[in-house]
N, CA, C and O atoms as a DFTB+ gen file, in Angstrom:
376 C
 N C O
     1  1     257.470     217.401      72.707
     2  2     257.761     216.740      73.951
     3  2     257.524     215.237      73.774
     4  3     256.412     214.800      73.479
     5  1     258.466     214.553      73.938
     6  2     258.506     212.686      74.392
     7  2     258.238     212.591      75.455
     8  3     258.173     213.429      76.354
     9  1     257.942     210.867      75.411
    10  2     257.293     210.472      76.695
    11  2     258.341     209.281      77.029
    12  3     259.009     209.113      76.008
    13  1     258.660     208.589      77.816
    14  2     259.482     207.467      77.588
    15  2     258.266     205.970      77.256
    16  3     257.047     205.924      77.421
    17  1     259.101     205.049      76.817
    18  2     258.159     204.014      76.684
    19  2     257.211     203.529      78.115
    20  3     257.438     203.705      79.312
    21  1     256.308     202.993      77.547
    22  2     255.575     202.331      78.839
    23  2     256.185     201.261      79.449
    24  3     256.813     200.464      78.752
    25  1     256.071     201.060      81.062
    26  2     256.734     200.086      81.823
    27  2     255.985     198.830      81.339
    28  3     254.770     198.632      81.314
    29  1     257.267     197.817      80.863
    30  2     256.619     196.437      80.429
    31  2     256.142     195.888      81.259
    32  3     255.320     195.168      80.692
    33  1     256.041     195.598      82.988
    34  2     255.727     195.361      84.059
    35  2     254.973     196.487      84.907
    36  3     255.519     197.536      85.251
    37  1     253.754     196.167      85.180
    38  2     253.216     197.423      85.854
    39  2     253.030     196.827      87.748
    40  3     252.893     197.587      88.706
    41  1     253.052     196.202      87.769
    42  2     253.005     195.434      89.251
    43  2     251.314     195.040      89.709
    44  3     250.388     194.723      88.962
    45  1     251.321     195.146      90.732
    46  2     249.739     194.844      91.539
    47  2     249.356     195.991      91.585
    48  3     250.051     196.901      92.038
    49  1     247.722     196.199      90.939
    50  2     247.030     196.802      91.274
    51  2     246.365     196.820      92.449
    52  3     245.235     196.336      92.521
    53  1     247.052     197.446      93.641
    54  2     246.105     196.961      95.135
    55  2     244.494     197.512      95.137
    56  3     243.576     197.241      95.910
    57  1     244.536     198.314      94.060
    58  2     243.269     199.057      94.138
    59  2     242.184     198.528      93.515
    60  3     241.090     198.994      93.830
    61  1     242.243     197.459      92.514
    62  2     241.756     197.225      91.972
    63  2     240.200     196.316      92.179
    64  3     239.310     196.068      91.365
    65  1     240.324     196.032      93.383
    66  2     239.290     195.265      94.026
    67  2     238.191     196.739      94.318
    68  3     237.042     196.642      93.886
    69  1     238.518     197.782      94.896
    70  2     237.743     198.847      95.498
    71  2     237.352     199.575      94.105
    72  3     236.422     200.364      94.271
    73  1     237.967     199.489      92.387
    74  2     237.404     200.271      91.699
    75  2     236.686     199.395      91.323
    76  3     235.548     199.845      91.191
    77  1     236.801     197.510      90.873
    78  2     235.680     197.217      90.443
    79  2     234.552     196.931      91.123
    80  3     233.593     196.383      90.578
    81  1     234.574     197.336      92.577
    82  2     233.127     197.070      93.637
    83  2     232.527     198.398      93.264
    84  3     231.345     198.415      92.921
    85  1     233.195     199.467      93.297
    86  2     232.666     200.930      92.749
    87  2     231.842     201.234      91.314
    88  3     230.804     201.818      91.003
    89  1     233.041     200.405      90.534
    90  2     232.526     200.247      88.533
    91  2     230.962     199.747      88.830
    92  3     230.017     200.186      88.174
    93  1     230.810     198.755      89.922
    94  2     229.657     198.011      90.119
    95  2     228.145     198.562      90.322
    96  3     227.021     198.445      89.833
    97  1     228.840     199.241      91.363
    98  2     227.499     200.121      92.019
    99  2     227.182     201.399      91.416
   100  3     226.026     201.773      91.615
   101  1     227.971     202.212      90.683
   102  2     227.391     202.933      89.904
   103  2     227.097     202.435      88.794
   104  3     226.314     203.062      88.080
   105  1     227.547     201.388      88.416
   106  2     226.763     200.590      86.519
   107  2     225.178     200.300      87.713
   108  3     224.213     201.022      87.458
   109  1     225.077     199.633      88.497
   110  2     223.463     199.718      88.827
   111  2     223.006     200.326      89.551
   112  3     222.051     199.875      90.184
   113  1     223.568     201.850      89.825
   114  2     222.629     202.912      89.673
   115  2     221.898     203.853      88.395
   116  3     220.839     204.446      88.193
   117  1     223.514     203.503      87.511
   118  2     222.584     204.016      86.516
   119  2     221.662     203.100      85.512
   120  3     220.877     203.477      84.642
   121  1     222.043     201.677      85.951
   122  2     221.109     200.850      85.446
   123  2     219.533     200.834      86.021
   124  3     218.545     200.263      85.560
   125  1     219.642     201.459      86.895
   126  2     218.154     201.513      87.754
   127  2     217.203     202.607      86.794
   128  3     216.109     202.447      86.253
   129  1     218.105     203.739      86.843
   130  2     217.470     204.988      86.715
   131  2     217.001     204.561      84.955
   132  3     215.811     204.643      84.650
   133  1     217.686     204.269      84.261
   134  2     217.850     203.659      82.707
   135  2     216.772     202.400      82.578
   136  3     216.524     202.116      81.406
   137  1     216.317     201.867      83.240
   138  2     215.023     201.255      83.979
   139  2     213.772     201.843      84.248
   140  3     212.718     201.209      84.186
   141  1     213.855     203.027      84.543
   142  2     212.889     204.051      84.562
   143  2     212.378     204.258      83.561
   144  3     211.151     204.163      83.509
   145  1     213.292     204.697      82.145
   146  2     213.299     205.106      80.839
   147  2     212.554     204.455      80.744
   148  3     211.405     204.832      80.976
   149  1     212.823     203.134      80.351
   150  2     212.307     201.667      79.678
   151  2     210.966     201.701      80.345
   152  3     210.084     201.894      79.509
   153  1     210.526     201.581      81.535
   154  2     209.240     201.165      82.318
   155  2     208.607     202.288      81.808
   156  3     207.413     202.093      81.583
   157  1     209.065     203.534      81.522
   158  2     207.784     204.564      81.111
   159  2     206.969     204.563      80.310
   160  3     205.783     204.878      80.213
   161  1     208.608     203.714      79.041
   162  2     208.231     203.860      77.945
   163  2     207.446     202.663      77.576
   164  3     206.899     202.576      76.477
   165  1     207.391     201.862      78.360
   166  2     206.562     200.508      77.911
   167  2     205.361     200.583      78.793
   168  3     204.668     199.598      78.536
   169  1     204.732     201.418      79.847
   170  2     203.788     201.347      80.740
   171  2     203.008     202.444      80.459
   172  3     201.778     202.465      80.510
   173  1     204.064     203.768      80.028
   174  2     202.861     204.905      79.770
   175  2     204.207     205.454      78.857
   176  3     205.201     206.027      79.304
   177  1     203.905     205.078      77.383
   178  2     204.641     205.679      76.414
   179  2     203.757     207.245      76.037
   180  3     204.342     208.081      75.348
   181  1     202.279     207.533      76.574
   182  2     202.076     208.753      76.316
   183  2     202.601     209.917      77.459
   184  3     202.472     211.122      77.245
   185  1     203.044     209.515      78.365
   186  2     203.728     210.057      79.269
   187  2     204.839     211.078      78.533
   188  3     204.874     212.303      78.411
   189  1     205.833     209.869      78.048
   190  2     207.086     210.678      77.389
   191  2     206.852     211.712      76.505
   192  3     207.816     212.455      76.321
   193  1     205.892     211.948      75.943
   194  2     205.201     213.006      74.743
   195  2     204.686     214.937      75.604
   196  3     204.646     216.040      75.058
   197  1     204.306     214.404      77.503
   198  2     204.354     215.567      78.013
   199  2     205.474     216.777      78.023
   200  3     206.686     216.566      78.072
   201  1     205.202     217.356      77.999
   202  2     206.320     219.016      77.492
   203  2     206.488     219.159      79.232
   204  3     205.636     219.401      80.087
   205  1     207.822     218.924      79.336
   206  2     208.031     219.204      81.085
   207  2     209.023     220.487      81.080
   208  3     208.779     221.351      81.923
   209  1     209.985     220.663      80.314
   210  2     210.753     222.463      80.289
   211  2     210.782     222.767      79.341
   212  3     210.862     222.040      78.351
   213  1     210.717     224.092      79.378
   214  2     210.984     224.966      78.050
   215  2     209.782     224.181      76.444
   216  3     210.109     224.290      75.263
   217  1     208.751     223.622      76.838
   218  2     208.465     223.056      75.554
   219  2     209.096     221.570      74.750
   220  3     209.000     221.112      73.611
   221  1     209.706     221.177      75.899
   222  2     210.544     219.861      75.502
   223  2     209.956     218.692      76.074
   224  3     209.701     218.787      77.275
   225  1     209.699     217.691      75.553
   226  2     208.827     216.476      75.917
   227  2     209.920     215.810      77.073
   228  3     211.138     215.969      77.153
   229  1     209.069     215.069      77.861
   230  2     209.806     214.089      78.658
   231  2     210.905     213.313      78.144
   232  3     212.000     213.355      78.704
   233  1     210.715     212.665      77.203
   234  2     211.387     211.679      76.613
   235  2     213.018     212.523      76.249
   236  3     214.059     212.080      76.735
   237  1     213.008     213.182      75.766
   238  2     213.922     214.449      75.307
   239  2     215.412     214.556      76.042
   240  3     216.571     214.227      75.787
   241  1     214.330     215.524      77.610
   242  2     214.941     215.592      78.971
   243  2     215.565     214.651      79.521
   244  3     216.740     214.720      79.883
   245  1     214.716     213.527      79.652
   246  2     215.569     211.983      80.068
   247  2     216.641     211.576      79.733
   248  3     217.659     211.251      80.344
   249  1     216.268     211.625      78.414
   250  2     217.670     210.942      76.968
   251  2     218.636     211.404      77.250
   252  3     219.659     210.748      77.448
   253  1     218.480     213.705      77.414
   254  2     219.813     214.405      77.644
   255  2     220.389     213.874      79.078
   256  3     221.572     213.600      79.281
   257  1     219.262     213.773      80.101
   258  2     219.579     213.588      81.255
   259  2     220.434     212.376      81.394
   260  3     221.433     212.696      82.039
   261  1     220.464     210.896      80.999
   262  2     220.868     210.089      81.347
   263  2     222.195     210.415      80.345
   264  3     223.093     209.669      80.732
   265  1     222.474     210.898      79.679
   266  2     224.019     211.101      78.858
   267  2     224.460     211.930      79.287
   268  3     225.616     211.932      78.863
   269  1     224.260     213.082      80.183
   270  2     224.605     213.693      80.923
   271  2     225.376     213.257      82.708
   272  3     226.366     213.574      83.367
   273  1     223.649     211.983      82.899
   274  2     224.329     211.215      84.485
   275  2     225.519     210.014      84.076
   276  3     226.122     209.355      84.923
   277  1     225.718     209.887      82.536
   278  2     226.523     209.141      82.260
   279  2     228.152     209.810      82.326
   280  3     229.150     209.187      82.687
   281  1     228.115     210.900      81.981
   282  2     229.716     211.564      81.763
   283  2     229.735     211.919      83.226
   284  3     230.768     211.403      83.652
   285  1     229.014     212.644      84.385
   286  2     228.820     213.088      85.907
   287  2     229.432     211.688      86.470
   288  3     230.260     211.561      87.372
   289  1     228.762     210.601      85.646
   290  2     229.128     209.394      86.345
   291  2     230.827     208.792      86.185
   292  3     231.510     208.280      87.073
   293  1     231.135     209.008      85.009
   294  2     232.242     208.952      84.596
   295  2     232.932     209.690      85.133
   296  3     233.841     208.961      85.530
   297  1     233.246     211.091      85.569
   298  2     234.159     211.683      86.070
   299  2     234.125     211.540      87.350
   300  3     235.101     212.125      87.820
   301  1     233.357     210.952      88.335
   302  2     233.357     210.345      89.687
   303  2     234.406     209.560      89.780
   304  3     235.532     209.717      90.253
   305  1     233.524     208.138      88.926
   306  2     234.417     207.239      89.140
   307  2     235.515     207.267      88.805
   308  3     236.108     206.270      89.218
   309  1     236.622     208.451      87.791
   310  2     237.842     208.626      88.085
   311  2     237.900     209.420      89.002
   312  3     239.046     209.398      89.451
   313  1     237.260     210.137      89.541
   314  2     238.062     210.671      90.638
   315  2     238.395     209.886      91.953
   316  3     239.347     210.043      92.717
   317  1     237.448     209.079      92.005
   318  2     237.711     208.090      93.272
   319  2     238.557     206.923      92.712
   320  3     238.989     206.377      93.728
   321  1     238.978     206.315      91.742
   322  2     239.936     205.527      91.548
   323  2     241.210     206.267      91.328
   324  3     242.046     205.377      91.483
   325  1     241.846     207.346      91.063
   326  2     242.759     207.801      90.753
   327  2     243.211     208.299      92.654
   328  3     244.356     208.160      93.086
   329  1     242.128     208.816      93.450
   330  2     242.304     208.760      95.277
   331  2     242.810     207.295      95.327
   332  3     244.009     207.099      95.524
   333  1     241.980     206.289      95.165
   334  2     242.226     205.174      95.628
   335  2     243.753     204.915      95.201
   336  3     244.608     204.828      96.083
   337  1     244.037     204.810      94.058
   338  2     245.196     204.150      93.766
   339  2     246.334     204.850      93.898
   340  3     247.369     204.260      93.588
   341  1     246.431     206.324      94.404
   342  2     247.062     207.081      94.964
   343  2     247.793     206.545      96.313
   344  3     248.960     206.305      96.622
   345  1     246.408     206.470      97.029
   346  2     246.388     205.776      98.507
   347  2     246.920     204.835      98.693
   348  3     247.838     204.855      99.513
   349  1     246.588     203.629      98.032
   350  2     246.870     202.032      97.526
   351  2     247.807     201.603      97.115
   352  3     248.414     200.586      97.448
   353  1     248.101     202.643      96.036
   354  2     249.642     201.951      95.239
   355  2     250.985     202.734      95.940
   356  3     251.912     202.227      95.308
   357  1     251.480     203.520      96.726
   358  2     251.804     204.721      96.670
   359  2     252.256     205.590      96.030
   360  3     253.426     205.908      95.821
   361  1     251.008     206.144      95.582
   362  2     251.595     207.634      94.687
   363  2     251.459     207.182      93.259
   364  3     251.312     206.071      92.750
   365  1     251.546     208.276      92.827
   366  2     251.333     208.308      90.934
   367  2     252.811     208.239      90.937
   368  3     253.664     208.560      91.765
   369  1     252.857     207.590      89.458
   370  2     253.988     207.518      88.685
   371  2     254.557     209.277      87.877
   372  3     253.753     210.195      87.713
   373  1     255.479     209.334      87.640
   374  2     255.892     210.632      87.306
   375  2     256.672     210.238      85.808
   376  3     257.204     211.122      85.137
């Protein structure tokens, strides 16, 4: 299966103001929480060494956790820019 070439002109993104206020506020939410990491680890680095599930240290859980709130985070923010520019532009291209 072909695709045709890409449009050399794509026009105005009307949406584009509402995904990068969005890109915004979730980069510093998860910059907050990723802040946490850091403050633990520099305020009570014996903290991260406690076994909180299954036998797995804090530090561990976090690490998976925040690469985990990273892809959760990622598939948000397409889902609400792909609404938006639905809304915005009208309609997806076919």
């Amino acid at each position: 299966m072909q695709h045709e070439p890409a449009p050399q002109e794509l026009g105005e993104d009307r949406a584009a103001e509402y995904k990068a206020r969005n890109g915004l506020i979730l980069f510093g939410v998860y910059s907050l929480i990723y802040l946490g990491f850091v403050l633990i680890n520099l305020i009570s680095p014996g903290l991260m060494a406690k076994e909180v599930i299954g036998g797995v240290n804090l530090a561990v859980v976090y690490g998976f956790g925040l690469i985990l709130l990273a892809i959760i985070m990622g598939v948000i923010y397409n889902a609400m820019c792909t609404r938006a520019e639905d809304q915005m532009n009208g309609g997806t291209a076919e």
